[in-house]
C-alpha positions, -999 to +999 in steps of 0.1 A: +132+261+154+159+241+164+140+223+190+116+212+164+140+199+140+162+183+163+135+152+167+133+146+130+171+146+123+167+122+151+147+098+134+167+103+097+196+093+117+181+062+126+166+055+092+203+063+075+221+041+099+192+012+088+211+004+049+184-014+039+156+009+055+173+035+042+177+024+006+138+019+008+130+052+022+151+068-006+130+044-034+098+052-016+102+089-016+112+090-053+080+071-064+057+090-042+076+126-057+073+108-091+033+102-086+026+139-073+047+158-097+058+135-122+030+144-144+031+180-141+068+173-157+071+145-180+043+153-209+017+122-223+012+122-255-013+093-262-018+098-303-016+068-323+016+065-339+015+031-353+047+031-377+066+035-341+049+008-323+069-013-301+104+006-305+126-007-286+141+017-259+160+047-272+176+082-263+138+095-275+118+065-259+138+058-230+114+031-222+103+023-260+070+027-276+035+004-266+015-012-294+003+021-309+036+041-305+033+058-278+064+064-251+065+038-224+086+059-202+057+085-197+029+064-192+049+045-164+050+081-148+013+092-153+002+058-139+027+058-105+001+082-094-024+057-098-004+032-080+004+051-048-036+064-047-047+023-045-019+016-025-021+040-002-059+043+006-063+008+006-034+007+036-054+039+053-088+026+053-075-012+067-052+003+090-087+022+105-106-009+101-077-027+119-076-002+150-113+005+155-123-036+158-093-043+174-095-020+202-134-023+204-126-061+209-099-057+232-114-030+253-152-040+257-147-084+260-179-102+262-202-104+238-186-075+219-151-094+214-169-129+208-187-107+174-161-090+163-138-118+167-161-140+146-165-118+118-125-110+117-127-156+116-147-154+086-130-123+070-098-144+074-112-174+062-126-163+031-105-165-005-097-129-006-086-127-042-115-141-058-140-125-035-125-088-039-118-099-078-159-103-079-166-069-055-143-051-081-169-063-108-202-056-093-191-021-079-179-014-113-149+003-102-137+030-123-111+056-098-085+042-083-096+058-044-126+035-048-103+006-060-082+006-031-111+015-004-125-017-019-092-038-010-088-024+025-119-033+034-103-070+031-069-062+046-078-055+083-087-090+102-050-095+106-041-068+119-069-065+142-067-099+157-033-086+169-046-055+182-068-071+203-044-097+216-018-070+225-046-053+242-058-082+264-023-087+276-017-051+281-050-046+302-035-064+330-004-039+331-006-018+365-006+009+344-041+008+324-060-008+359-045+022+373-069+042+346-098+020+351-099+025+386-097+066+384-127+060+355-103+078+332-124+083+300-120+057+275-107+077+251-077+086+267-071+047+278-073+040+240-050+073+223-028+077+255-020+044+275-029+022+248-021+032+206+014+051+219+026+012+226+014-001+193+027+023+166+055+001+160+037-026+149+007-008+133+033+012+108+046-021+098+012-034+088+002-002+073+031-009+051+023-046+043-011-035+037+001-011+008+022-038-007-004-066-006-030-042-020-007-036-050-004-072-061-040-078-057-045-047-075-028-058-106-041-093-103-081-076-108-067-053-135-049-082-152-079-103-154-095-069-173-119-067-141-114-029-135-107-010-165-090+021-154-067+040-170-041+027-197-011+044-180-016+023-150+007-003-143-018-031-140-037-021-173+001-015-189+004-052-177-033-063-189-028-049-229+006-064-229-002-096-220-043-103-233-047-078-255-020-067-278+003-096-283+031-080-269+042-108-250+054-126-282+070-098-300+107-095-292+109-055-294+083-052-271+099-068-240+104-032-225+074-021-229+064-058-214+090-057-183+087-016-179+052-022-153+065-053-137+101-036-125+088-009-111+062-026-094+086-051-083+111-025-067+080-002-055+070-029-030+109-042-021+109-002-014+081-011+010+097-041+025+133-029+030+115+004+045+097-017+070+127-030+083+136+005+103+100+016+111+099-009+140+134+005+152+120+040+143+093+038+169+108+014+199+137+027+213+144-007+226+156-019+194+178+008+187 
């Protein structure tokens, strides 16, 4: 037992020496436990109760009350799990995007890198907000797992270009011709020469993806483009601001500010936990 433990205390240590890294890790995990059993603990109440509209925040409404009364401090809860689903997903599915052109591209040359490279030119070139802003609308979007599928599918070129740069200047190595020339299979070259030497940098995208796919994400749902649900940040953020006044009305600058906060600290979270992953994975920066 202890010889499994003993590498993960390894890698807390190294996190927990990081300050910064390890002021994001603690953030990170408290949003991600808030999103899984937040709602199992803090209970929504979503009646109208428009006599206690925009209270301003209290021992009972730690958070204050939205335009029809109801508690700000729970619908920030019910709708983190919303946030992490988009964030997350969106960060998987361009991180696999990411890997499988990048190593195709690297890997194969020829004709196979000159295509994939030109598409991952034209993903890079195109306005990204605007363009996933008009996908959002002609899917009709309505979960958030489909939301953030839909926004990783713009968030690999980047990371892909790199892949396959890293991966034309690693093929020369004496270690991978070494492979070639005992026809080891390709699939071993890729998982066991190759991805072992790039999960620094890969885990540091994956994060930037999940903070990028946040603000875009409340962009959309600020322009009313995807209505999801009400207790998510970015529809919080869209009835505060187009819909329900609240942005003039004094008492309602919690409810306002509430959304923006935590999404604001959610991706420094991200950012100061990106900081360590690098020195997580590459014992030469330790």
């Amino acid at each position: 037992m202890e010889n499994i433990l003993r590498p993960l205390q390894d890698k807390f240590n190294i996190i927990y020496h990081n300050k910064k890294a390890f002021f994001g890790f603690i953030v990170l995990s408290i949003y991600i436990l808030t999103a899984i059993f937040g709602p199992l603990i803090v209970h929504l109440d979503m009646t109208t109760d428009y006599l206690n509209r925009f209270q301003v925040p209290s021992f009972l409404h730690w958070l204050g009350t939205d335009y029809a009364g109801r508690d700000t401090f729970a619908q920030i809860v019910h709708g983190s799990t919303d946030v992490m689903l988009i964030s997350f997903s969106a960060a998987i599915i361009g991180t696999f995007l990411a890997i499988l052109m990048g190593f195709l591209a690297g890997l194969n040359g020829g004709k196979i890198d000159t295509f994939i490279m030109q598409i991952t030119d034209i993903f890079l070139t195109l306005p990204r907000f605007p363009i996933m802003a008009i996908f959002a609308g002609l899917f009709s979007i309505k979960d958030p797992i489909s939301f953030g599928l839909l926004l990783g599918i713009f968030e690999w070129p980047s990371l892909a270009r790199a892949l396959r740069n890293q991966i034309l200047s690693l093929k020369n190595k004496e270690f991978i011709e070494v492979c070639f020339i005992m026809n080891m299979p390709l699939r071993h070259i890729m998982f066991n020469e190759l991805f072992p030497n790039m999960i620094p940098f890969i885990a540091v995208n994956f994060i930037n993806m999940a903070k990028g796919a946040i603000t875009a994400s409340v962009g959309i749902m600020l322009l009313g483009i995807v209505p999801l649900s009400s207790t998510n940040w970015g529809m919080m953020l869209n009835l505060a601001t187009t819909q329900t006044g609240a942005i003039y009305i004094p008492n309602a600058y919690a409810y306002l500010l509430s959304p923006i906060f935590f999404i604001v600290l959610f991706q420094f979270s991200l950012i100061s936990f990106a900081s360590g992953v690098e020195e997580l994975f590459d014992p030469r920066l330790r």
